[in-house]
VOKEKE-160839 format. One record per residue (C-alpha): x, y, z; residue number from 0. Coordinates in steps of 0.25 Angstrom, whole numbers, m for minus. Example, Ala and Ser with C-alpha at 12.3 -4.5 7.8 and 13.67 -1.06 7.14 Angstrom:
<sites>
<px = 49; py = m18; pz = 31; nr = 0> .
<px = 55; py = m4; pz = 29; nr = 1> .
</sites>
This chain:
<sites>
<px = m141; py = 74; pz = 36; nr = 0> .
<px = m131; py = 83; pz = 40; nr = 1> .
<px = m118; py = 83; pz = 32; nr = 2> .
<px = m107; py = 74; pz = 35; nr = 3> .
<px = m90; py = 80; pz = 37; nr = 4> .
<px = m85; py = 71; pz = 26; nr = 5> .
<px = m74; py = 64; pz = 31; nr = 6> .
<px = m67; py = 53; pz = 18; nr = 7> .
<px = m72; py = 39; pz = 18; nr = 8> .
<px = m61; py = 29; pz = 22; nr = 9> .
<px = m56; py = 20; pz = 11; nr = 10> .
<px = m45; py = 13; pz = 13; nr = 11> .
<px = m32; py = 16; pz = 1; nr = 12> .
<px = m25; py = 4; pz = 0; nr = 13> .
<px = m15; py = 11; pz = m7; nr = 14> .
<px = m11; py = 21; pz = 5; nr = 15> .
<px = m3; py = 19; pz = 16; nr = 16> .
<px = m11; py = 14; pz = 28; nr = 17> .
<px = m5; py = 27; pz = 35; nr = 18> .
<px = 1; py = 37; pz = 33; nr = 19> .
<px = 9; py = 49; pz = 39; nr = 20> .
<px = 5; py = 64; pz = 37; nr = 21> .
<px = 17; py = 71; pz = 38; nr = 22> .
<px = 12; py = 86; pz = 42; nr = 23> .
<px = 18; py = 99; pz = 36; nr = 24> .
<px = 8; py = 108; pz = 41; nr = 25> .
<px = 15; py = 117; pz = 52; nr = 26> .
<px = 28; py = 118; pz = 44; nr = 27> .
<px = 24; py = 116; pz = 28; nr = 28> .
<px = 13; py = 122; pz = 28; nr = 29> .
<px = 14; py = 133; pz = 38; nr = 30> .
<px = 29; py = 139; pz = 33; nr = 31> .
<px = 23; py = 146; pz = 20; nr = 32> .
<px = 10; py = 154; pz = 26; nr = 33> .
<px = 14; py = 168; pz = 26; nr = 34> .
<px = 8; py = 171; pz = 38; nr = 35> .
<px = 16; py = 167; pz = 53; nr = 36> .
<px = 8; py = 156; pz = 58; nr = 37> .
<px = 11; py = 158; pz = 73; nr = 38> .
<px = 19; py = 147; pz = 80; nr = 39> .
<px = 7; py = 143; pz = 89; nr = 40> .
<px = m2; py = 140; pz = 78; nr = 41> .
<px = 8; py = 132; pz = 72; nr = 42> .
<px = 12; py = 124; pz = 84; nr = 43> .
<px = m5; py = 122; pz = 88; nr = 44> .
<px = m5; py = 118; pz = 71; nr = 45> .
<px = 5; py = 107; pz = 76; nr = 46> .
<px = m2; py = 103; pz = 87; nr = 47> .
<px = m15; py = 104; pz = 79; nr = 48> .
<px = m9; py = 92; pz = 68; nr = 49> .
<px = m4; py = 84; pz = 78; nr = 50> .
<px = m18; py = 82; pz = 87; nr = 51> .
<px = m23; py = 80; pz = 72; nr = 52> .
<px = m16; py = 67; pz = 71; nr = 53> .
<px = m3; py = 72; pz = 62; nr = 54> .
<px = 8; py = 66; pz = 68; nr = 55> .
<px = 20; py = 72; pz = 60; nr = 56> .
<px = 19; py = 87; pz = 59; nr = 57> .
<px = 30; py = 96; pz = 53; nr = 58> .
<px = 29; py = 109; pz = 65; nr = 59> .
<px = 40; py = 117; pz = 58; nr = 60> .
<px = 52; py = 122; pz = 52; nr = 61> .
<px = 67; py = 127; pz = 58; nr = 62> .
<px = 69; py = 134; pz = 44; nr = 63> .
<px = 75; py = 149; pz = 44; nr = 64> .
<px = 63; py = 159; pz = 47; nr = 65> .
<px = 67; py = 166; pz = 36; nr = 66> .
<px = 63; py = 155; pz = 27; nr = 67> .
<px = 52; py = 151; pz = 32; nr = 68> .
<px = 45; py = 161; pz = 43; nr = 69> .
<px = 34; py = 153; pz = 45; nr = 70> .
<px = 43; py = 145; pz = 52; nr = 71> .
<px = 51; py = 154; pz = 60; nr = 72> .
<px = 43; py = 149; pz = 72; nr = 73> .
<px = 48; py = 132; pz = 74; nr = 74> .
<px = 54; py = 134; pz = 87; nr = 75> .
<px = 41; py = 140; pz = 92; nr = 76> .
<px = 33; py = 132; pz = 85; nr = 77> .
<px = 40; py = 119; pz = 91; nr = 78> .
<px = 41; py = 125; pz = 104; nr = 79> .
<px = 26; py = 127; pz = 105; nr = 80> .
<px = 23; py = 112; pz = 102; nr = 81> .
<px = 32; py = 107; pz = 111; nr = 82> .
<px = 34; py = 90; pz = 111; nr = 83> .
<px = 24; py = 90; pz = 102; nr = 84> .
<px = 33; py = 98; pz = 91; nr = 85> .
<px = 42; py = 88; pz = 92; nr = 86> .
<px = 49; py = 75; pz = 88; nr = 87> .
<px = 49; py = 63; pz = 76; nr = 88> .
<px = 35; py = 69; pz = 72; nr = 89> .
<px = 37; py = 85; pz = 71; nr = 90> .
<px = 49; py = 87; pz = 60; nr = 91> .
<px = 53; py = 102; pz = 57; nr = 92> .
<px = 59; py = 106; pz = 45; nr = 93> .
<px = 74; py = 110; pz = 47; nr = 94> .
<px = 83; py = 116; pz = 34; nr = 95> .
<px = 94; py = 115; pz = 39; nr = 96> .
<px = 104; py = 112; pz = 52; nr = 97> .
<px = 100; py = 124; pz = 59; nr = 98> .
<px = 86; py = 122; pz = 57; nr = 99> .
<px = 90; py = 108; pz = 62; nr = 100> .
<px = 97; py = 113; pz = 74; nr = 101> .
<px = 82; py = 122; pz = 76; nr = 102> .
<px = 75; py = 109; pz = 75; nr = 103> .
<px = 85; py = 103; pz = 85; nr = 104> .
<px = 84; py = 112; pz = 96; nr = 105> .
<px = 70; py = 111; pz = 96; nr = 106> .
<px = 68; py = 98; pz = 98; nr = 107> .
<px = 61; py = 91; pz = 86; nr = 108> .
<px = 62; py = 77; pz = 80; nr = 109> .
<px = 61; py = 78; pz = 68; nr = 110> .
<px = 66; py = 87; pz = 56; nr = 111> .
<px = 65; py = 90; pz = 41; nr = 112> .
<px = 75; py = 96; pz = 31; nr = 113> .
<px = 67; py = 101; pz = 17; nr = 114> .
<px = 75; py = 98; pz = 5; nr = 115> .
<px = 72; py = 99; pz = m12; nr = 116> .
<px = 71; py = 92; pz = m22; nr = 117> .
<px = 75; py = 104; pz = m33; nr = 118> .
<px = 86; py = 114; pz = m31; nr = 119> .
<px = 77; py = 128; pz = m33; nr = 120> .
<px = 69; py = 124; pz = m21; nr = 121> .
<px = 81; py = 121; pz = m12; nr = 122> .
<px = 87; py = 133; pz = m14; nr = 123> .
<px = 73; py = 141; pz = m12; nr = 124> .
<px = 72; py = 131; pz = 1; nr = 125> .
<px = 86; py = 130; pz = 5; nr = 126> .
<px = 93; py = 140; pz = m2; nr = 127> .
<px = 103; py = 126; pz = m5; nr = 128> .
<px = 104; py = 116; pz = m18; nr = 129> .
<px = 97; py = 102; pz = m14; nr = 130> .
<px = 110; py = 96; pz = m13; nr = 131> .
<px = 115; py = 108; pz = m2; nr = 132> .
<px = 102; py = 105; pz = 5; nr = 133> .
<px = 103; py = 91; pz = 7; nr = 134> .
<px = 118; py = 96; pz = 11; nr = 135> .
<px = 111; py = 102; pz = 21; nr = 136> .
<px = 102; py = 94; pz = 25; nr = 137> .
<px = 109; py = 83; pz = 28; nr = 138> .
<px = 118; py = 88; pz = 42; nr = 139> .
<px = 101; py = 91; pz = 46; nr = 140> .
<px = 97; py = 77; pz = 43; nr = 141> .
<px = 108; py = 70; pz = 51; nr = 142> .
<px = 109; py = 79; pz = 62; nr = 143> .
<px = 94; py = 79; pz = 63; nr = 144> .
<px = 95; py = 62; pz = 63; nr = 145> .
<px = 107; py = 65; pz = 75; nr = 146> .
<px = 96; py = 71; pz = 83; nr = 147> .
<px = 85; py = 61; pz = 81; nr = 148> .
<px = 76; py = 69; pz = 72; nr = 149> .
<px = 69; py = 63; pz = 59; nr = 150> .
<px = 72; py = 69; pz = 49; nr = 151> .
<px = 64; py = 72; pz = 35; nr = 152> .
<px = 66; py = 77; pz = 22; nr = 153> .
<px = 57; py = 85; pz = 14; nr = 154> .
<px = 60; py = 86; pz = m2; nr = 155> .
<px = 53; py = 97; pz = m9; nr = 156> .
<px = 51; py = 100; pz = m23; nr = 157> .
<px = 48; py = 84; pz = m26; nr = 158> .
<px = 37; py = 85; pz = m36; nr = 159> .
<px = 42; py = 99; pz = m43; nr = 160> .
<px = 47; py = 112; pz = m41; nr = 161> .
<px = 42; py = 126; pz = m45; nr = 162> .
<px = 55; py = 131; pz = m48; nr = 163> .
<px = 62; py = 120; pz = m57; nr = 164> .
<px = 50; py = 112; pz = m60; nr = 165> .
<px = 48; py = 95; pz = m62; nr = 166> .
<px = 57; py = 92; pz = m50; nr = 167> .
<px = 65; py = 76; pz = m57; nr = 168> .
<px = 61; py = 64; pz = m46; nr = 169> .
<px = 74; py = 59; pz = m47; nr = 170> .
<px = 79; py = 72; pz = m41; nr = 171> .
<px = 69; py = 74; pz = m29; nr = 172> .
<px = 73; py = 56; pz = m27; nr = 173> .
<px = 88; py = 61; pz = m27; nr = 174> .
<px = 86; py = 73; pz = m17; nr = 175> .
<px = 76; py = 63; pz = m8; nr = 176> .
<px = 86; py = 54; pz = m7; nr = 177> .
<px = 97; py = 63; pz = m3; nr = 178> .
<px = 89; py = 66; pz = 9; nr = 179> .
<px = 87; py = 52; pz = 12; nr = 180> .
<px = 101; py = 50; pz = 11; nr = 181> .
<px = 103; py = 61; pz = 22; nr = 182> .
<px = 94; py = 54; pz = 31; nr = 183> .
<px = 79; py = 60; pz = 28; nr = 184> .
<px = 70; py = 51; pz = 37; nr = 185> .
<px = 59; py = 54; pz = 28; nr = 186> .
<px = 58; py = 63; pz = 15; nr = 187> .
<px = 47; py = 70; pz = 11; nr = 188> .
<px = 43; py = 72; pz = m4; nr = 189> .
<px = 38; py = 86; pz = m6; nr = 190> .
<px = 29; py = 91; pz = m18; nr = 191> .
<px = 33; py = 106; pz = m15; nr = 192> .
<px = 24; py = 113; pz = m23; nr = 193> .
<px = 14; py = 102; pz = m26; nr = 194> .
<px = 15; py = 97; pz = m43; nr = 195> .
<px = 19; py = 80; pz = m38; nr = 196> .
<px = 8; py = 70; pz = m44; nr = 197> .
<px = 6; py = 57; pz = m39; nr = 198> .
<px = 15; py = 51; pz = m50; nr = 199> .
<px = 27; py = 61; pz = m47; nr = 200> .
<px = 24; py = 57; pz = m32; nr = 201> .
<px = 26; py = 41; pz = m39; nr = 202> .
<px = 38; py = 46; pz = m45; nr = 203> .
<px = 45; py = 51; pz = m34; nr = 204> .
<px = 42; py = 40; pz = m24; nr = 205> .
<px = 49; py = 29; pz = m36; nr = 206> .
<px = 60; py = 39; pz = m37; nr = 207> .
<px = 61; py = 39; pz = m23; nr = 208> .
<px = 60; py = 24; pz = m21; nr = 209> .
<px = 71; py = 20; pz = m32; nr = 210> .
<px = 79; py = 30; pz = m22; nr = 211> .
<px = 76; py = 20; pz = m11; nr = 212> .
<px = 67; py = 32; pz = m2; nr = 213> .
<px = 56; py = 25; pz = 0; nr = 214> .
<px = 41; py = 29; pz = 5; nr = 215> .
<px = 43; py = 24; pz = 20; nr = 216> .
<px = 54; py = 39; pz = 20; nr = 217> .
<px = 46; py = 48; pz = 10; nr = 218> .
<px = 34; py = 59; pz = 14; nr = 219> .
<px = 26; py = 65; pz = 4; nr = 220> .
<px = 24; py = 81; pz = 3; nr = 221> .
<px = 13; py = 86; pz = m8; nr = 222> .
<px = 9; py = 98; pz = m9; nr = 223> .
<px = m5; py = 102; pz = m15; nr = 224> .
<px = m4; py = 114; pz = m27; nr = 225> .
<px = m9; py = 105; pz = m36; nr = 226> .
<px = m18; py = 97; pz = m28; nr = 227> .
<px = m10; py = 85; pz = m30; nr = 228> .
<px = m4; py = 83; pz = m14; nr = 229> .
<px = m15; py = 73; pz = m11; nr = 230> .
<px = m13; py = 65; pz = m22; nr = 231> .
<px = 3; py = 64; pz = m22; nr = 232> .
<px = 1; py = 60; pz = m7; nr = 233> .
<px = m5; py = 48; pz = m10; nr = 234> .
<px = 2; py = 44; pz = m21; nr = 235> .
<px = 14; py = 44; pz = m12; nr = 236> .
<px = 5; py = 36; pz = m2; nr = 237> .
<px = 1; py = 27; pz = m12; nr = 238> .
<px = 17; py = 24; pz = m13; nr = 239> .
<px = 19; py = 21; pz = 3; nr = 240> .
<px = 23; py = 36; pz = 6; nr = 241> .
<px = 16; py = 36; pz = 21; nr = 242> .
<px = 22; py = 51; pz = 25; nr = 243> .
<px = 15; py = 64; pz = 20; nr = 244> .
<px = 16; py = 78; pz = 22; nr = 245> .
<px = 4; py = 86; pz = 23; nr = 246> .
<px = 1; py = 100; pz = 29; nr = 247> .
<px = m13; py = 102; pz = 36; nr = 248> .
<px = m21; py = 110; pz = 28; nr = 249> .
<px = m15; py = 111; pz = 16; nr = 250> .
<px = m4; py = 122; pz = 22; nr = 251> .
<px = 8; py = 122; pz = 16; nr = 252> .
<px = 18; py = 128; pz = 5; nr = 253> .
<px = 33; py = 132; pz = 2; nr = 254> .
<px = 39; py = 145; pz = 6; nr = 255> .
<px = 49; py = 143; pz = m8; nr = 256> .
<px = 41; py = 137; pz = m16; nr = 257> .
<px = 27; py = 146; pz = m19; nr = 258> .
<px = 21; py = 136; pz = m27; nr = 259> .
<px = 20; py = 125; pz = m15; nr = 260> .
<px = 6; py = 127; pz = m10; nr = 261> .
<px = 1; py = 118; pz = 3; nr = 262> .
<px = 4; py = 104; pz = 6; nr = 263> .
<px = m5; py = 93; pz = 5; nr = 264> .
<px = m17; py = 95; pz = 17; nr = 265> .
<px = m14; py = 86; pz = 28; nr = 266> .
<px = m30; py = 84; pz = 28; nr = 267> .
<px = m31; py = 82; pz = 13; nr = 268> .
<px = m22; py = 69; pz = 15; nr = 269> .
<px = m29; py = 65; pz = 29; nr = 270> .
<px = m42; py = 65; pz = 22; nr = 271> .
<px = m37; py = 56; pz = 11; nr = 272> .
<px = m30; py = 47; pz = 20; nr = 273> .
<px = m41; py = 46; pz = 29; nr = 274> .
<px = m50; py = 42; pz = 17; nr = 275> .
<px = m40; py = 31; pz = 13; nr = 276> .
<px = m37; py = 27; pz = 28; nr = 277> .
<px = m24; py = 31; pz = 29; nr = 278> .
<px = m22; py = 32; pz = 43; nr = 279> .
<px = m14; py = 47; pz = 45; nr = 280> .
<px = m19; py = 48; pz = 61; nr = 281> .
<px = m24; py = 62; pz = 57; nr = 282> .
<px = m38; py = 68; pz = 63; nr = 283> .
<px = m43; py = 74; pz = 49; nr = 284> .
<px = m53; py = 82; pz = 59; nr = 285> .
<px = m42; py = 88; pz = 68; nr = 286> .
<px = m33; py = 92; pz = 56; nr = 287> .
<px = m43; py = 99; pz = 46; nr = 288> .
<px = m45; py = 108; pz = 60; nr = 289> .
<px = m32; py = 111; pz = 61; nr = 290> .
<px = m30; py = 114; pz = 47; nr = 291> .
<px = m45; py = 123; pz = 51; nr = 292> .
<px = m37; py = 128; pz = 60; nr = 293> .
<px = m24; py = 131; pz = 54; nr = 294> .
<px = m31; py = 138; pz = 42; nr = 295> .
<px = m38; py = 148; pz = 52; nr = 296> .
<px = m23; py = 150; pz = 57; nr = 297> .
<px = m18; py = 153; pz = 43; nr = 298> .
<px = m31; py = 162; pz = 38; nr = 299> .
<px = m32; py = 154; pz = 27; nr = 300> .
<px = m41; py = 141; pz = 23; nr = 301> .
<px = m34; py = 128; pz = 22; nr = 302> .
<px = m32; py = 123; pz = 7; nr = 303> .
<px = m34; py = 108; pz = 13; nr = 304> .
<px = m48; py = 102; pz = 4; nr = 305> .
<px = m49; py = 93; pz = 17; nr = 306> .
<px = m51; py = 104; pz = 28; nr = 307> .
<px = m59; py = 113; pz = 17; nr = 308> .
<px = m70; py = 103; pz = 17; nr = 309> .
<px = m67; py = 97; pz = 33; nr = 310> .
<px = m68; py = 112; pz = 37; nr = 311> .
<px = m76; py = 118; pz = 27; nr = 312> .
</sites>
C-alpha cells in the first residue's frame, strides 16, 4: 500500500473560536528584512498567489522612506501591478507617518497601518521619536485616514520584551494600547517582536487589557517564532476569544531594527492546527504550502515552516 500525504484528523476544540481570521503579513513583514531585492512582480504574483489560496486580508506593502526599508521602495509598483485586487478594507499598507499617508492616499487603498512601541529604545530605533512623540504623530494619520474612509489599524510592538531594555511592564504595553485606541485604532495588533511571550504573559496581557476596557472583539495577536513558542501563544489568545492573527506564509519574516526577531509565526503552521480542530480559516492548505514552495525558490532559501517541510518534503 502505497503511503498516504498526511493531512490532521479533524477534532473539534471546543475551546477555540468556530472561525477565525488570518491576518497575512507575508508581502510586507516578512519580505522587508531579506537582503536581497525581491522584484515588484514576484511580490505582486505573491499576493495574487495568497489570495487564490483563500487568505483574505493580506498586508501588500509599506509607504515607509526607501531609506529605511529598501525592500519596500517599490509599493507604488507593487500596487500598481495588482490593480483592484491591491486595494480596499482587506489590503492595509503600513504608513509612518502623514506623508506616507498621503502616498497611501494617492494610490487608492482602503485601508492603513501605523506601527507604534510599547518601550522607548525601540521607538527611537523605529521612529527615531519617544512613544509619546509617535502617538503625537500618529494621531493627524489616524483621523485623516478615518476622513477618507480607510480602516485603520495599529500595531504595538515590543509587547512581550525587548532586546534592548529587557522585561517590557504589561501595565505599560496596556497604557500605550490604549492610547491608540483612544486615537481611533479600529483594531490593535499585539506583537511579540522578537518572540520571548508564553501563553501565561499572553493571559497577562489580554486581563490588563481587559480592565482597560479593549476587549478581544479590537485586538490581533502577532507571535513570532525564536523560541518556538508562536503556535502555542496564538491559541492561548484564541482560547481567550482573540479571533484575528497575523501570520507570514512560510515562516518569512523579521525586524530590520531589531536582529533578534526571527520569522513570524507560519501561516501553514497555524492552518494546519486550525484545520485539525475545525476552525474554519477559508484557507486551501494545498494552494498555500505551493506558494510558500514557491516563494522559497524565489528567495533561494528553504522555508523554516515544519508544515510545508513535511507537505513538500
Amino acid at each position: 500500500m502505497s503511503e498516504r500525504v498526511a493531512l490532521p484528523q479533524v477534532e473539534r476544540d471546543p475551546s477555540l473560536p468556530e472561525a477565525i481570521t488570518i491576518y497575512e503579513v507575508g508581502p510586507r513583514d516578512g519580505l522587508q528584512n531579506e537582503k536581497a531585492t525581491v522584484p515588484a512582480a514576484t511580490k505582486a504574483a505573491f499576493v495574487r498567489r495568497l489570495v487564490e489560496a483563500g487568505l483574505g486580508t493580506v498586508e501588500t506593502t509599506s509607504f515607509v522612506n526607501p531609506q529605511w526599508v529598501p525592500q519596500l521602495a517599490d509599493a507604488q509598483e507593487v500596487l500598481d501591478l495588482l490593480g483592484d485586487l491591491g486595494r480596499g478594507a482587506t489590503r492595509p499598507v503600513l504608513v509612518p507617518n502623514e506623508r506616507g499617508l498621503d502616498r497611501a492616499l494617492e494610490a487608492g487603498v482602503g485601508a492603513v497601518a501605523v506601527f507604534g512601541s510599547a518601550t522607548e529604545t525601540f521607538a527611537r530605533k523605529n521612529l527615531n521619536r519617544t512613544v509619546a512623540e509617535s502617538l503625537e504623530m500618529f494621531a493627524p494619520v489616524v483621523d485623516r485616514a478615518h476622513a477618507s474612509g480607510l480602516w485603520v489599524r495599529g500595531y504595538v510592538s515590543m509587547c512581550f520584551g525587548d532586546p534592548w531594555e529587557g522585561p517590557v511592564p504589561v501595565a505599560q504595553v496596556a497604557d500605550v494600547c490604549a492610547r491608540l485606541r483612544d486615537l481611533g485604532c479600529d483594531q490593535i495588533s499585539l506583537g511579540d517582536t522578537i518572540g520571548t511571550g508564553t501563553t501565561g504573559h499572553v493571559e497577562r496581557l489580554l486581563d490588563a487589557l481587559e480592565e482597560r476596557g479593549i476587549g478581544t472583539d479590537v485586538l490581533g495577536v502577532h507571535f513570532h517564532d525564536t523560541y518556538g513558542q508562536a503556535l502555542a501563544n496564538t491559541l492561548a489568545a484564541l482560547r481567550r476569544g482573540v479571533t484575528v492573527v497575523d501570520a507570514s506564509t512560510g515562516g518569512l519574516g523579521g525586524c530590520p531594527y531589531a536582529r533578534s526577531a526571527t520569522g513570524n509565526l507560519a501561516t501553514e503552521d497555524l492552518v494546519w492546527a486550525m484545520d485539525g480542530a475545525g476552525v474554519h480559516t477559508g484557507v486551501d492548505l494545498d494552494a498555500l504550502v505551493a506558494t510558500s514552495v514557491w516563494m522559497a525558490e524565489q528567495l533561494g532559501k528553504p522555508s523554516p515552516s515544519r508544515v510545508v517541510k513535511a507537505l513538500a518534503g
